[in-house]
DRENPA-3360 file (N, C-alpha, C; in nm, 2 decimals, always signed):
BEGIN
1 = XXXXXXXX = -6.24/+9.24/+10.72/-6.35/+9.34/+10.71/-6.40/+9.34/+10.56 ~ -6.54/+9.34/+10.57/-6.57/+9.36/+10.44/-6.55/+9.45/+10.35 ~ -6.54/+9.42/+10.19/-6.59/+9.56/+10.12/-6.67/+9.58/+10.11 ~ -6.71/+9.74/+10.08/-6.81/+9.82/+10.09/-6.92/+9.76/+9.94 ~ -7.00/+9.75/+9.96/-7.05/+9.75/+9.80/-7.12/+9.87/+9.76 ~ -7.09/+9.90/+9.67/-7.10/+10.02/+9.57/-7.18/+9.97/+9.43 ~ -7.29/+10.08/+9.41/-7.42/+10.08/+9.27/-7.28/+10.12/+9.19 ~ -7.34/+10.12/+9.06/-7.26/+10.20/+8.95/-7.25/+10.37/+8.97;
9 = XXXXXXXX = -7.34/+10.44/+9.02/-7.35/+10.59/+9.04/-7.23/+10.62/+9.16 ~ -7.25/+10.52/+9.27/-7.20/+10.56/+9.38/-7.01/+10.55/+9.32 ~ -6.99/+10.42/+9.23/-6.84/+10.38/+9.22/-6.82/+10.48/+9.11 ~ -6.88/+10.59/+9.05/-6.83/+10.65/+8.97/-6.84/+10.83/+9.04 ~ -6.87/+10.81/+9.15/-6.92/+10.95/+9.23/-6.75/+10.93/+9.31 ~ -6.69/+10.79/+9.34/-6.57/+10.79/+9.42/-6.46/+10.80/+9.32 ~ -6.47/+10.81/+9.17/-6.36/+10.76/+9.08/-6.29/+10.97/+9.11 ~ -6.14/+10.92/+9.14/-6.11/+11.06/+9.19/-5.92/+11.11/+9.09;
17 = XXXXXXXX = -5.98/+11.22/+9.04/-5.82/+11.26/+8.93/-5.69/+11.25/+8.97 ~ -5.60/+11.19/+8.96/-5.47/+11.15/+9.02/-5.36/+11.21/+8.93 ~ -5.32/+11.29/+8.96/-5.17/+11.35/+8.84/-5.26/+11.36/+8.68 ~ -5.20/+11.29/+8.57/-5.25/+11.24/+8.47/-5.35/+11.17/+8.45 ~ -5.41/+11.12/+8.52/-5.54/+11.01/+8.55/-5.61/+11.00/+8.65 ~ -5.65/+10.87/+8.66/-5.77/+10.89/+8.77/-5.77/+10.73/+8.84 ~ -5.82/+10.70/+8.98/-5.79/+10.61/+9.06/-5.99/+10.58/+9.08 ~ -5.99/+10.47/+9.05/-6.16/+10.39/+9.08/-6.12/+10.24/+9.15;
25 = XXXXXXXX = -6.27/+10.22/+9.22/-6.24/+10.10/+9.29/-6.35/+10.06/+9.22 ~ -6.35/+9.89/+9.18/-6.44/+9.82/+9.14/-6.46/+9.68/+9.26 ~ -6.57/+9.71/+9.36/-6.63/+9.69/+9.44/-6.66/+9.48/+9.44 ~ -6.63/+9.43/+9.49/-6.65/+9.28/+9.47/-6.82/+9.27/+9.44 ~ -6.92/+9.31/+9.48/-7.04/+9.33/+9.40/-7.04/+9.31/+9.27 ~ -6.96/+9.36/+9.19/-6.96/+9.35/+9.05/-6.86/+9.27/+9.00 ~ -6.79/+9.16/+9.10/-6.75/+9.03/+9.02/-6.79/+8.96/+8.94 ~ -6.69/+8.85/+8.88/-6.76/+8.79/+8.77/-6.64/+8.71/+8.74;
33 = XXXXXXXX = -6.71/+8.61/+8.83/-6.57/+8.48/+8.89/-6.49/+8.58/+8.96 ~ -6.35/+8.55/+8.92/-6.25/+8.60/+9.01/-6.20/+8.73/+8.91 ~ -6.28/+8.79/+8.87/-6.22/+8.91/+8.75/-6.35/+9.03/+8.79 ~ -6.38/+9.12/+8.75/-6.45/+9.21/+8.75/-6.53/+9.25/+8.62 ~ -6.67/+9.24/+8.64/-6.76/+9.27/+8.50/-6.74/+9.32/+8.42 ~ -6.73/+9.27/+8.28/-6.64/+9.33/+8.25/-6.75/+9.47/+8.17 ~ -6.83/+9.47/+8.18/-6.95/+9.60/+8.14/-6.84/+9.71/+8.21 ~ -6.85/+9.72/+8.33/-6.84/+9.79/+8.49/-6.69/+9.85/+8.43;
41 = XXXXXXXX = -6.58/+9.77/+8.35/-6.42/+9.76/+8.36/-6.46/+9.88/+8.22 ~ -6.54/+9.91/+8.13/-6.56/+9.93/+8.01/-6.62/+10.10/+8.08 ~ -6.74/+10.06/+8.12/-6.76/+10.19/+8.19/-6.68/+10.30/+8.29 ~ -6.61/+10.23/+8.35/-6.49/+10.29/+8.42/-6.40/+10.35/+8.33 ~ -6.33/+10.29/+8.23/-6.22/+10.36/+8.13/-6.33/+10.43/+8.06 ~ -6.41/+10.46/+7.95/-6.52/+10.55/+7.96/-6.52/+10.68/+8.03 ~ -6.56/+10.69/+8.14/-6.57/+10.79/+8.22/-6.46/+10.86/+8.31 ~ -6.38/+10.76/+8.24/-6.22/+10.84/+8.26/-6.21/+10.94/+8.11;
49 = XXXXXXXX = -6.23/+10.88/+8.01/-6.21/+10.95/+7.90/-6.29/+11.06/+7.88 ~ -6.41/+11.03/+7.89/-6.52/+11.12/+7.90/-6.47/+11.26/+7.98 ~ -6.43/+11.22/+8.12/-6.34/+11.32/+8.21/-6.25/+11.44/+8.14 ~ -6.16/+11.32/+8.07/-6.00/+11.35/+8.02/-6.03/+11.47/+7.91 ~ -6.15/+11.40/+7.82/-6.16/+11.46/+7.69/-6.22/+11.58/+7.67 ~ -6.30/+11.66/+7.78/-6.36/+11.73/+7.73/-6.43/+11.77/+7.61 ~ -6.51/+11.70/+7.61/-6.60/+11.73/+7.44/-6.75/+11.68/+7.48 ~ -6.80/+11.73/+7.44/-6.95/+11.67/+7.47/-7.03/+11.61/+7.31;
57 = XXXXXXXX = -6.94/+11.52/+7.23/-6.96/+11.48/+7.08/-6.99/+11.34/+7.14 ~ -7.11/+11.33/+7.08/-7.16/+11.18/+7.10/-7.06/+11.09/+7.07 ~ -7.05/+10.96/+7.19/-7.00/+10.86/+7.14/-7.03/+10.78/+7.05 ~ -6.94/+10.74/+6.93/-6.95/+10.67/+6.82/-6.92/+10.55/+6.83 ~ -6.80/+10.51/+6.90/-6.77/+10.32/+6.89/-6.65/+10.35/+7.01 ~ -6.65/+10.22/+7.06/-6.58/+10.18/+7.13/-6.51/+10.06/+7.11 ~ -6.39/+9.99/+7.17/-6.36/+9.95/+7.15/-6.28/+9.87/+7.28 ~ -6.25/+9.73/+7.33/-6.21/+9.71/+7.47/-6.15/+9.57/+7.49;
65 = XXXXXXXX = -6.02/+9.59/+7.56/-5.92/+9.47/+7.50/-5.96/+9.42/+7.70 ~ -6.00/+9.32/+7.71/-5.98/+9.23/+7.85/-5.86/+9.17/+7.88 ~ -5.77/+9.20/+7.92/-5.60/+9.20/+7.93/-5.63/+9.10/+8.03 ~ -5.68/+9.13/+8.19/-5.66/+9.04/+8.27/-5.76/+9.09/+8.38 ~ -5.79/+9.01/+8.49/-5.87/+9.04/+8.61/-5.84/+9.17/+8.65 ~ -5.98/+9.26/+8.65/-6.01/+9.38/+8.68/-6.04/+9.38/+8.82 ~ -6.02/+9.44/+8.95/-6.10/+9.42/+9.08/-6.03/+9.50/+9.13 ~ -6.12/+9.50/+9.27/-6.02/+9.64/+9.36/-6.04/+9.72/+9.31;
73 = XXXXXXXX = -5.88/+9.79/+9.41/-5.82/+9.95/+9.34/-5.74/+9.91/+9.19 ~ -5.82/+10.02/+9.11/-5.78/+10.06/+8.99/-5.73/+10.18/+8.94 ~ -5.58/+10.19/+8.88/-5.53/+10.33/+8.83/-5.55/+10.35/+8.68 ~ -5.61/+10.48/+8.60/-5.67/+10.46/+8.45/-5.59/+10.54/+8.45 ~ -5.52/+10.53/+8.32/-5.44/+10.63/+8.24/-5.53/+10.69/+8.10 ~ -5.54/+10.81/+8.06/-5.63/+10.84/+7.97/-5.53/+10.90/+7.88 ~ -5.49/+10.87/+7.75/-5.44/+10.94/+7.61/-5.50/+10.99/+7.57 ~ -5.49/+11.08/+7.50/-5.52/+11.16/+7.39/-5.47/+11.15/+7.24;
81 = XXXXXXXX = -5.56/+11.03/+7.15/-5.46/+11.00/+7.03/-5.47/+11.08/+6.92 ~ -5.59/+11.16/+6.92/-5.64/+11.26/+6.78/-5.74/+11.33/+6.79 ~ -5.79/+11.48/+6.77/-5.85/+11.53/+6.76/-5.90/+11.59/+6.65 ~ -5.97/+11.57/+6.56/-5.99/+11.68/+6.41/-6.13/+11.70/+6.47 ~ -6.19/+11.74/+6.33/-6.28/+11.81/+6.29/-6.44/+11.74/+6.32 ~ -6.38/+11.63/+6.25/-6.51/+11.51/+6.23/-6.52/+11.37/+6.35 ~ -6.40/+11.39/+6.47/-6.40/+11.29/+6.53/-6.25/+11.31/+6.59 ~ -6.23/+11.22/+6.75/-6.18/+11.23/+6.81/-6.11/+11.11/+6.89;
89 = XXXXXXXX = -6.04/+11.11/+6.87/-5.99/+10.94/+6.96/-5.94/+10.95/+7.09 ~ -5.94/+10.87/+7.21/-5.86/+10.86/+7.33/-5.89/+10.72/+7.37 ~ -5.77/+10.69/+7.44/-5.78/+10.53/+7.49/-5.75/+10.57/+7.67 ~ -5.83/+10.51/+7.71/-5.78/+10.46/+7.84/-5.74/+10.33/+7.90 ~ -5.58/+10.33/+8.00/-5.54/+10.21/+8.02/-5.58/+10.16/+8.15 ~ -5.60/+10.08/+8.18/-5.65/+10.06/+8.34/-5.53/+9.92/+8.35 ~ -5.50/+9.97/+8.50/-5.38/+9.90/+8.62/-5.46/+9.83/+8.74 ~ -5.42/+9.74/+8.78/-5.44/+9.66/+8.89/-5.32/+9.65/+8.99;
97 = XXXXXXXX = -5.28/+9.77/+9.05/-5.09/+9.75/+9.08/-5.06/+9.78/+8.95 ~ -4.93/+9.67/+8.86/-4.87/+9.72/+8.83/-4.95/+9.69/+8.69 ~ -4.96/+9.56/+8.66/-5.06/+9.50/+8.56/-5.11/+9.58/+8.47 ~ -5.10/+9.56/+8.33/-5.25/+9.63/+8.25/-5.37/+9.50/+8.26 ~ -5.47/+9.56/+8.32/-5.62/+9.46/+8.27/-5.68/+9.50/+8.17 ~ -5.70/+9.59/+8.15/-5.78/+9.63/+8.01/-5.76/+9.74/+7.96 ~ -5.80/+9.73/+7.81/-5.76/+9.87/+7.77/-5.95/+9.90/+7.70 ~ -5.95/+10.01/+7.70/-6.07/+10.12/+7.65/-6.06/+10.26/+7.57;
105 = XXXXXXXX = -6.08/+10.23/+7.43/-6.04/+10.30/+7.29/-6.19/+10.35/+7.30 ~ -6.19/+10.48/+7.25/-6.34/+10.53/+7.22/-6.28/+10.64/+7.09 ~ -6.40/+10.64/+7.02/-6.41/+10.74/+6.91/-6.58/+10.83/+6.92 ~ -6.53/+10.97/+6.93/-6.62/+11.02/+6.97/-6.73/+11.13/+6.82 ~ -6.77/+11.20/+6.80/-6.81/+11.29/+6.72/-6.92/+11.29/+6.69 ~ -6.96/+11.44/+6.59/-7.04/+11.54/+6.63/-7.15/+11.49/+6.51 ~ -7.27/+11.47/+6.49/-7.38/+11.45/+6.37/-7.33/+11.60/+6.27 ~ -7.36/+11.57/+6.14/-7.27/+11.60/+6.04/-7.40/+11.60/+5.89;
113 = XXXXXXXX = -7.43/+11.71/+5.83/-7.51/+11.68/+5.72/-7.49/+11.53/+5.61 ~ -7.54/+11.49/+5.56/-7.48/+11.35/+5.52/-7.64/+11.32/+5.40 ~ -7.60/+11.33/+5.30/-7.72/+11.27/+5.23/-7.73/+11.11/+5.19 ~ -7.65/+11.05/+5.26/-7.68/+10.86/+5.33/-7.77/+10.86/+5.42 ~ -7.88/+10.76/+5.43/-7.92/+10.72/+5.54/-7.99/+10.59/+5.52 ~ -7.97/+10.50/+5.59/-7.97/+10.38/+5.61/-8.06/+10.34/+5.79 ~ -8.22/+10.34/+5.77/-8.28/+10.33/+5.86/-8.25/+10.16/+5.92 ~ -8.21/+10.14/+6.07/-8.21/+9.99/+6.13/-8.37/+9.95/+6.11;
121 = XXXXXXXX = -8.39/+9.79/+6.10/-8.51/+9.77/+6.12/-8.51/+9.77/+6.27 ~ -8.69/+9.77/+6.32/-8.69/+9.78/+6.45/-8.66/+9.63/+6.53 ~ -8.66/+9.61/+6.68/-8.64/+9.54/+6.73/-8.77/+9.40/+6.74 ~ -8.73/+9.28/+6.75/-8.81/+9.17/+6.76/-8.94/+9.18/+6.80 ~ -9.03/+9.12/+6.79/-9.13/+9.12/+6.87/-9.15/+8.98/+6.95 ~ -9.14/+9.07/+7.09/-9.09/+8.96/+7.15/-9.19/+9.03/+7.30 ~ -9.25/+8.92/+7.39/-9.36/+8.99/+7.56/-9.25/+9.10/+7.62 ~ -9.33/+9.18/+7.70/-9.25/+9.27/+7.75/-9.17/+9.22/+7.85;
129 = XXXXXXXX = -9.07/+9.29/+7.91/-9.04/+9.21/+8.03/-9.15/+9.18/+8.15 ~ -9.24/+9.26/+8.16/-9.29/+9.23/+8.33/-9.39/+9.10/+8.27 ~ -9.39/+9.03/+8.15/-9.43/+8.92/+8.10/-9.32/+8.80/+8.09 ~ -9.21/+8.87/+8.07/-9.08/+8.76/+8.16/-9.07/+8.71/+8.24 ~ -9.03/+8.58/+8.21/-8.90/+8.52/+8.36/-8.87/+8.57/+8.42 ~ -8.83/+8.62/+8.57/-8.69/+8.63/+8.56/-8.59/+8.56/+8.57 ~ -8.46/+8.59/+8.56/-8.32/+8.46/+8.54/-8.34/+8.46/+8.68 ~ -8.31/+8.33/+8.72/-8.26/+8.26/+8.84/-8.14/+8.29/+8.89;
137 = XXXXXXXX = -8.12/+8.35/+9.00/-7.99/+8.32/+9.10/-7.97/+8.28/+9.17 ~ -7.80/+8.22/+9.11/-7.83/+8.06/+9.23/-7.63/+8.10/+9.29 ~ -7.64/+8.13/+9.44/-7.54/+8.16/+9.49/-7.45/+8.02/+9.42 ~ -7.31/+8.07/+9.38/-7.21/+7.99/+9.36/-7.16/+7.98/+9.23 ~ -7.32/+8.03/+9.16/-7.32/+7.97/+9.02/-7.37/+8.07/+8.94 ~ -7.44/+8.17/+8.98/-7.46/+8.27/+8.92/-7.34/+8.43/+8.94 ~ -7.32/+8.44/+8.85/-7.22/+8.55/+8.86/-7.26/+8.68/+8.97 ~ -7.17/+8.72/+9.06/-7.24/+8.83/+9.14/-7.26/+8.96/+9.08;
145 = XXXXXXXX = -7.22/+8.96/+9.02/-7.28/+9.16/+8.93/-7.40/+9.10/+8.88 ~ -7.46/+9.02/+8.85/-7.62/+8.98/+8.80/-7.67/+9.06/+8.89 ~ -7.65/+9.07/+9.04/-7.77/+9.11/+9.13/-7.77/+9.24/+9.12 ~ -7.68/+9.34/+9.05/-7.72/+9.48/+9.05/-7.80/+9.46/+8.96 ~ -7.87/+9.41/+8.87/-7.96/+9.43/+8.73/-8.07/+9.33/+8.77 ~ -8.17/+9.40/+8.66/-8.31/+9.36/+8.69/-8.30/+9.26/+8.52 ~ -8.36/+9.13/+8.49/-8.30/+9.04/+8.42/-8.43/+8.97/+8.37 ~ -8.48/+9.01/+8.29/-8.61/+8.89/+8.23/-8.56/+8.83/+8.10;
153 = XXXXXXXX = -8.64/+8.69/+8.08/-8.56/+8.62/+7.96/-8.70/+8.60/+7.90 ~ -8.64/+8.64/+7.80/-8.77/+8.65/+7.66/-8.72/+8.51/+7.57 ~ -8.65/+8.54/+7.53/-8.58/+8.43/+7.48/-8.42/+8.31/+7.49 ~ -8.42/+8.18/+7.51/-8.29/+8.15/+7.52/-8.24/+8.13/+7.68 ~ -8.14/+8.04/+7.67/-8.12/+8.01/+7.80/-7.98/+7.93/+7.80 ~ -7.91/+7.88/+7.93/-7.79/+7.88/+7.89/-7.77/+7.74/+8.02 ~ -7.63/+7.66/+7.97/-7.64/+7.53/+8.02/-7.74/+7.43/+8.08 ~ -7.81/+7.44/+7.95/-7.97/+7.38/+7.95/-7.89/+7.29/+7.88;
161 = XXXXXXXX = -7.83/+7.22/+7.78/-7.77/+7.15/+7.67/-7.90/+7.19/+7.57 ~ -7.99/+7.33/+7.54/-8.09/+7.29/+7.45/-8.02/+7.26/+7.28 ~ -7.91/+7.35/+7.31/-7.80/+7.36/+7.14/-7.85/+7.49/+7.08 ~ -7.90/+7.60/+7.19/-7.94/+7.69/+7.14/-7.87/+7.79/+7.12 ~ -7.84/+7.87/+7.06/-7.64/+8.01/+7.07/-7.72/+8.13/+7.02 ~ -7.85/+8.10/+7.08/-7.91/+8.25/+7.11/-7.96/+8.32/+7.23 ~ -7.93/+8.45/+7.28/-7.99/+8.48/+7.37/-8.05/+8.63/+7.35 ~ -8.19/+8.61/+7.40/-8.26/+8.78/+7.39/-8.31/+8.77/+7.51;
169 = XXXXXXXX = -8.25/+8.87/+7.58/-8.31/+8.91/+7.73/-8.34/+9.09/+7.73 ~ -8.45/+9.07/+7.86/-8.43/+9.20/+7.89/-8.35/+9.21/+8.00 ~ -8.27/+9.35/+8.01/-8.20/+9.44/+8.10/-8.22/+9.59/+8.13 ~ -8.20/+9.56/+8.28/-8.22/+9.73/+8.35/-8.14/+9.74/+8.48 ~ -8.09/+9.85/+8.51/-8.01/+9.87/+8.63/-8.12/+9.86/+8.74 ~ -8.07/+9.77/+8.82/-8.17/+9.85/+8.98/-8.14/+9.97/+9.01 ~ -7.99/+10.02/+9.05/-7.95/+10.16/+9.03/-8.00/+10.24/+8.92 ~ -8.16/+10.29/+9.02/-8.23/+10.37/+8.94/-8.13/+10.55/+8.88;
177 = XXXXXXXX = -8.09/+10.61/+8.93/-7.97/+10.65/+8.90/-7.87/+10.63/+8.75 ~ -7.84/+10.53/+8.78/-7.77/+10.47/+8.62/-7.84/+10.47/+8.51 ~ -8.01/+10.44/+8.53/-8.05/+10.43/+8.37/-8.04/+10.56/+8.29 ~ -8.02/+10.57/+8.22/-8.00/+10.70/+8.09/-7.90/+10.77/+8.13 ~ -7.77/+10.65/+8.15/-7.64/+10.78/+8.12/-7.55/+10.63/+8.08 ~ -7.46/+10.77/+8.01/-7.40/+10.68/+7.91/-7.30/+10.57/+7.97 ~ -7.25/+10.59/+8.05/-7.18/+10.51/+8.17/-7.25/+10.36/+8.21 ~ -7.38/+10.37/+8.26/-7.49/+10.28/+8.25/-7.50/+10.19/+8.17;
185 = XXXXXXXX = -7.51/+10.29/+8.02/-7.57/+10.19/+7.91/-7.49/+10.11/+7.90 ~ -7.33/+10.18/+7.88/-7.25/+10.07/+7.85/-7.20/+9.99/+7.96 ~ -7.24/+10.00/+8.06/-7.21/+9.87/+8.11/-7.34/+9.76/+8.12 ~ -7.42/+9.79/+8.10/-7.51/+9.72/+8.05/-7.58/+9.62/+7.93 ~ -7.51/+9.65/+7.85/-7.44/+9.57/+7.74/-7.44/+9.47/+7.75 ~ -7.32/+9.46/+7.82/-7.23/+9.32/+7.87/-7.29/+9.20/+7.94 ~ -7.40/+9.25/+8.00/-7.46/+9.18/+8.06/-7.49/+9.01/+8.01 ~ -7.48/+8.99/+7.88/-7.52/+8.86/+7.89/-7.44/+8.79/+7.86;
193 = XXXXXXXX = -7.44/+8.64/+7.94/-7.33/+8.51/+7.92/-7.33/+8.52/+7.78 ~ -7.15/+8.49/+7.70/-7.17/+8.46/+7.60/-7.25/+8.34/+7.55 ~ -7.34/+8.36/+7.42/-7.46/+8.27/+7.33/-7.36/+8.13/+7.33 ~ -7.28/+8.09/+7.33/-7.20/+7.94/+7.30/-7.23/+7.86/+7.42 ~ -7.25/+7.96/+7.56/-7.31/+7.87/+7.66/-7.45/+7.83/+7.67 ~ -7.49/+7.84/+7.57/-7.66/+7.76/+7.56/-7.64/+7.61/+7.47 ~ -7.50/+7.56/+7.44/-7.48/+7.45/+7.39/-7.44/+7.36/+7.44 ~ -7.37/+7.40/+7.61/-7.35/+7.33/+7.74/-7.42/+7.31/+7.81;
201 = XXXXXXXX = -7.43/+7.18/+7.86/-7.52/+7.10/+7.97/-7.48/+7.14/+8.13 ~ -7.38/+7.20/+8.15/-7.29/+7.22/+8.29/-7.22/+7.37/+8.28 ~ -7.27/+7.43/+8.40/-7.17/+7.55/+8.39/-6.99/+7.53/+8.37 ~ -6.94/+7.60/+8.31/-6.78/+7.62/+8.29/-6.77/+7.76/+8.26 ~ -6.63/+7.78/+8.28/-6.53/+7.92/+8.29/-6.57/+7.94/+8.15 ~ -6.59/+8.09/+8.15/-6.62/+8.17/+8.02/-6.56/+8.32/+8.03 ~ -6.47/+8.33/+7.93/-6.44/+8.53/+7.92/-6.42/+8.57/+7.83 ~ -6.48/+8.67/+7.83/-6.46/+8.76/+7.70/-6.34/+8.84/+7.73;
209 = XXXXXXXX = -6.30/+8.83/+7.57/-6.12/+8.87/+7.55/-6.15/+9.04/+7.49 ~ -6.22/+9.01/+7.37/-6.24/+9.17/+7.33/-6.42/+9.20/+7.28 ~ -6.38/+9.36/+7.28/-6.56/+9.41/+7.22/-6.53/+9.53/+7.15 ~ -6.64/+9.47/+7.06/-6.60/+9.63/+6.97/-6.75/+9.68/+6.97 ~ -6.81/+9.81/+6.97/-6.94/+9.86/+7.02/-6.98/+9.99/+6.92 ~ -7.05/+9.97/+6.81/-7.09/+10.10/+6.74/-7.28/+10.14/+6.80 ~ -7.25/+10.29/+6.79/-7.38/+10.34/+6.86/-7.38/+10.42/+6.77 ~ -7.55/+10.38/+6.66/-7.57/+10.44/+6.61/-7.63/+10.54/+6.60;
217 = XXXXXXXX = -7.69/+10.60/+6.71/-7.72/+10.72/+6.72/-7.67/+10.79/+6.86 ~ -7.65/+10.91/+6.89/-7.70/+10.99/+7.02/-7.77/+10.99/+7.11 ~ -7.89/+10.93/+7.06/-8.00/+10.90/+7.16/-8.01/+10.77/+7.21 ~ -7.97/+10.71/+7.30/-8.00/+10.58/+7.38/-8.09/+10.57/+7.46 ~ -8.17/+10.67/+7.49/-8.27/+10.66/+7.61/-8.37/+10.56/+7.56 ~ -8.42/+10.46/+7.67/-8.57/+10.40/+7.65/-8.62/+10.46/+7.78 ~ -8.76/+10.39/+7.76/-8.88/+10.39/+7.88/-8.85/+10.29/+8.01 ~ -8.84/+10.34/+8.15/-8.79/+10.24/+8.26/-8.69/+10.21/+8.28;
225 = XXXXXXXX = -8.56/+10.24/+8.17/-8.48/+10.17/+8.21/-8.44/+10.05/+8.13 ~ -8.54/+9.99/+8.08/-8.56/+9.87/+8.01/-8.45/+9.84/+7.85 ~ -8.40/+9.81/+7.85/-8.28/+9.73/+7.69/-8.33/+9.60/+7.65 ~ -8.38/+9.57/+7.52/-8.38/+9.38/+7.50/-8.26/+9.39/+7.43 ~ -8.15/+9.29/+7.49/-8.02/+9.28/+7.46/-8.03/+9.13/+7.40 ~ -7.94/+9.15/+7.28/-7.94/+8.97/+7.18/-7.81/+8.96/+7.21 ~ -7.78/+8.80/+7.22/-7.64/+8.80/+7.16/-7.68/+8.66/+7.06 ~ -7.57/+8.62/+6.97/-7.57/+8.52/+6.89/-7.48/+8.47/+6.85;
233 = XXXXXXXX = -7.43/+8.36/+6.89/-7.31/+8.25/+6.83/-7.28/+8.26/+6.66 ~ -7.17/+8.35/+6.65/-7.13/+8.26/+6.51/-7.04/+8.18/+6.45 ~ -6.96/+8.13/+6.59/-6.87/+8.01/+6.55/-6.82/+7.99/+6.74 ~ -6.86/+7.85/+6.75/-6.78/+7.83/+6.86/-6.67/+7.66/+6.86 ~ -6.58/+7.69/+6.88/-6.48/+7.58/+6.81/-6.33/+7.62/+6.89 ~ -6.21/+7.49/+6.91/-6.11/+7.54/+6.94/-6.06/+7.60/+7.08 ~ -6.20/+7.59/+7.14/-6.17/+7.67/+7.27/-6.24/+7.83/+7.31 ~ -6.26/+7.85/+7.18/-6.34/+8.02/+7.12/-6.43/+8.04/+7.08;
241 = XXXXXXXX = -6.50/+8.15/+7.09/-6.63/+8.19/+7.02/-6.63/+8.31/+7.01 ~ -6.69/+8.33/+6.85/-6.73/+8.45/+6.85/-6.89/+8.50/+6.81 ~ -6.89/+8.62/+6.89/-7.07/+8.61/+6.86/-7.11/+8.79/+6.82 ~ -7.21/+8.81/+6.75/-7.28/+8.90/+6.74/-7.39/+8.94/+6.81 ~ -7.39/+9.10/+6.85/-7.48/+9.17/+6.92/-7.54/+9.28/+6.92 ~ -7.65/+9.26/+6.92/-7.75/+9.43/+6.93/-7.84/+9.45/+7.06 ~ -7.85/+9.58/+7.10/-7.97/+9.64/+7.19/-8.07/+9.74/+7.13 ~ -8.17/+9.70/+7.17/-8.26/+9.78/+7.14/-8.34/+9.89/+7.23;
249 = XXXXXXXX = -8.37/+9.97/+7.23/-8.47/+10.04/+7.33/-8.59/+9.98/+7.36 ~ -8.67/+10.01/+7.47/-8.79/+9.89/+7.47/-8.89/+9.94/+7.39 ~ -8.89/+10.02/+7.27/-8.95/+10.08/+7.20/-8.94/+10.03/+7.06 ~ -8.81/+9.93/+7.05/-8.80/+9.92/+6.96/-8.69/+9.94/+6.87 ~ -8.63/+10.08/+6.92/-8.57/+10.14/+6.87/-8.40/+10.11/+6.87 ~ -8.28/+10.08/+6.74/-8.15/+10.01/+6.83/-8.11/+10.11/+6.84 ~ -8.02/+10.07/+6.93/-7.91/+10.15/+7.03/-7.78/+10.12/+7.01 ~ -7.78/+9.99/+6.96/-7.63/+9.96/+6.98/-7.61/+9.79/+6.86;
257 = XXXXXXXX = -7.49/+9.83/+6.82/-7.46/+9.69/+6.76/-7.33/+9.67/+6.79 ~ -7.25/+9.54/+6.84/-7.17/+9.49/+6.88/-7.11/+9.36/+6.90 ~ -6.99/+9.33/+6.90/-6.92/+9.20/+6.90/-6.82/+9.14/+6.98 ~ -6.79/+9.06/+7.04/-6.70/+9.00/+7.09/-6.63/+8.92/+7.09 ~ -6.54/+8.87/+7.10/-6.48/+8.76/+7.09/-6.46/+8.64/+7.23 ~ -6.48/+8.58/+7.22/-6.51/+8.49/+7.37/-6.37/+8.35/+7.40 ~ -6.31/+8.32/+7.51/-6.22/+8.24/+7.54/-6.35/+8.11/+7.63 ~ -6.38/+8.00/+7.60/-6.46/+7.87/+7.62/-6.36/+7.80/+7.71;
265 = XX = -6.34/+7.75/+7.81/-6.28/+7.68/+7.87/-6.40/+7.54/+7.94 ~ -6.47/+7.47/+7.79/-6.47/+7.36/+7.84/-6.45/+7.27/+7.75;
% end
């Protein structure tokens, strides 16, 4: 019998409080190979914490270790590592059975008088999306959590061999629901193959091991739905890569800057 597939609203409307924590299924829809997206694995610990923590202090940075294949039933354990004045820490562990697959660290807190400010420049100029592509899906070969998201490519492309280790796409949930909540965004993120796969001629196994995610402001909403997400190679070698990342609002405006570290298996 099949599984059920589940949007992101619906798999976080079933995530239900268990003793100390809380129990979520991550739906084979949001595969990615034989592991679970790992946006989807990031948003789930997230909204355990979010749960756990009671605070309504914007999130400031995250942080997220890919331990091992996420899927199925999932048990999240939520800590509480500190509380003060200016900010707040909790990690959540997430189980597959007995397994840790990943872990999810957030730091949370409250805007604060501050006579620093350091304005981001705005985002690229780059066609809108409904002047995009969109990315191709090709059963076998394209990852299955692609098909929840709506995907135009402005820039970059990947096992083309062009030797390109840049990618600027746009992203939006089809789960109209998901856009403009924080759960959403961050699994939205993730969305794009690591940048080192635009220097391969042939698909091959790719996973990201860790992410670290600062949000600089409170405000992440755009217009529609719409994010232009970059990523960028800045070393791939050894077997690894590591690359640099920002999103933007489709206004322009960033939302997010971030990094990961990537495992290359070709």
């Amino acid at each position: 019998m099949e599984q059920e597939e589940l949007d992101l609203t619906r798999t976080l409307e079933l995530m239900r409080g268990e003793g100390d924590g809380f129990t979520a299924v991550l739906a084979p829809n949001w595969a990615q190979g034989r592991a679970g997206f790992g946006g989807m694995v990031a948003a789930l610990g997230l909204e355990a914490i979010r749960r756990r923590a009671g605070t309504d202090w914007p999130l400031r940075s995250l942080t997220v270790a890919f331990v091992g294949p996420a899927v199925g039933d999932l048990a999240i354990e939520v800590q509480p590592l500190r509380a003060g004045r200016s900010a707040a820490f909790l990690q959540a562990v997430l189980r597959a059975g007995d397994p840790v697959v990943a872990t999810v660290s957030a730091c949370f807190g409250p805007d604060r008088a501050s006579e620093l400010t350091l304005h981001a420049p705005a985002g690229p100029d780059v066609p809108p999306p409904e002047a995009c592509p969109e990315i191709p899906l090709v059963d076998g070969v394209t990852p299955t959590f692609l098909r929840n998201l709506e995907i135009r490519i402005a820039e970059g492309r990947i096992f083309d061999g062009s030797g390109g280790a840049e990618l600027l796409w746009w992203v939006r949930h089809r789960d109209v629901r998901a856009r403009g909540t924080e759960a959403g965004f961050v699994a939205l993120l993730d969305t794009l193959p690591p940048a080192g796969a635009g220097l391969l001629t042939r698909p091959a196994p790719l996973s990201s091991l860790t992410w670290m995610v600062d949000f600089p402001t409170a405000d992440f909403t755009t217009d529609d739905g719409w994010y232009l997400l970059r990523s960028t190679a800045d070393y791939v070698g050894g077997g690894f890569s590591g690359q640099s990342m920002t999103a933007w609002t489709r206004s322009g405006r960033l939302a997010a800057l971030h990094r990961q570290s990537v495992a290359i298996f070709a």
